[in-house]
C-alpha positions, 0 to 999 in steps of 0.5 A: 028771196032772202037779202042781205041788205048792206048800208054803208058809207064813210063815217058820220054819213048818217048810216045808222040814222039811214039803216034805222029809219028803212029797217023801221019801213020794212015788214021784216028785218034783223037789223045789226050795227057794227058799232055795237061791238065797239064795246068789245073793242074798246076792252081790247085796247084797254087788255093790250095797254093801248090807246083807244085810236080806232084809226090806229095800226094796232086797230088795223092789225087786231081789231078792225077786220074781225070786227066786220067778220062777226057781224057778217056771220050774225047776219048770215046766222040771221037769214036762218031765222028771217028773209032779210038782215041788215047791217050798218056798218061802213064796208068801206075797204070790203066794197072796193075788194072784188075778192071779198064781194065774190066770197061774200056773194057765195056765201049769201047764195049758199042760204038762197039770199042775195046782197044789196048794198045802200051807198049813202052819199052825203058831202063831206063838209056835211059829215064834218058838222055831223062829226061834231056835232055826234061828239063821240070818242071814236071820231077824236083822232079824225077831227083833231087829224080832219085834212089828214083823215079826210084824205083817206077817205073815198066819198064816191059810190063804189063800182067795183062791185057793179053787176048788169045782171043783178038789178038794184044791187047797189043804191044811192041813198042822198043824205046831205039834207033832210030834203034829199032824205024824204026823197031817198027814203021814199024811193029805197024802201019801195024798191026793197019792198 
């Protein structure tokens, strides 16, 4: 059955190190990272004589939710062509929203495909160093901002999208060591194997 593999997590969780590394595992897989159209964003703000915040309102309003659109249509573009796609992207806000996951859902079932979402859980003193360490103009405002943004984020695994009928749907990949990561690794790609 075709998938639609969804990693996801807060920022500076280790997605893209996490989604590389399984994409990498896998036989087949179209592997896409939101990040890629920061690029295109980034020309936004400069177009409509912003700043580049992406923890801005005006980011909010104009840039962040089709963002997340265009990736999930390359992904569904994809299962034309492969059994399985994956996106790294943080589906923080579209995970919680019932709504969103039914649509998303339907869309999937449309091509014959099914969703499995990868929550990578790793402590938020964690994501702080890695957040420093990373060292990218996307995390300026967070890291000047750290009590205030860290607020807004939710580090536990979502159960809104929890389903006893869909084995598997959602998995917890532990990535707050290199310990935890071998062990995860391991365990995920067996199962999306």
């Amino acid at each position: 059955m075709k998938k639609l593999i969804l990693v996801t997590s807060p920022p500076a969780c280790g997605k893209t190190f996490v989604s590389k590394e399984i994409s990498k595992a896998l036989d087949h897989v179209i592997y896409l990272d939101k990040d890629t159209l920061i690029g295109l964003s980034k020309q936004i703000f400069v177009v409509a004589n912003e700043e580049y915040n992406r923890s801005s309102d005006f980011f909010e309003e104009h840039i962040r939710n089709y963002e997340y659109d265009v990736v999930v249509d390359l992904a569904l573009e994809a299962l034309d062509y492969d059994d399985t796609a994956l996106i790294n992207a943080p589906f923080t806000r579209e995970l919680r929203d019932k709504e969103y996951m039914r649509g998303l859902k339907a869309r999937l079932a449309a091509k014959g495909a099914k969703l499995v979402v990868i929550w990578v859980e790793t402590d938020p003193e964690i994501v702080h160093k890695r957040m420093i360490d990373r060292n990218s103009d996307r995390d300026t405002w967070k890291l000047r901002n750290w009590d205030e943004y860290i607020k807004r984020c939710n580090f536990n695994r979502p159960t809104e999208i929890d389903d006893p009928e869909c084995v598997d749907e959602i998995l917890v990949f532990k990535n707050s060591s290199r310990e935890e990561f071998e062990v995860s690794i391991k365990e995920i790609v067996a199962k999306l194997n």
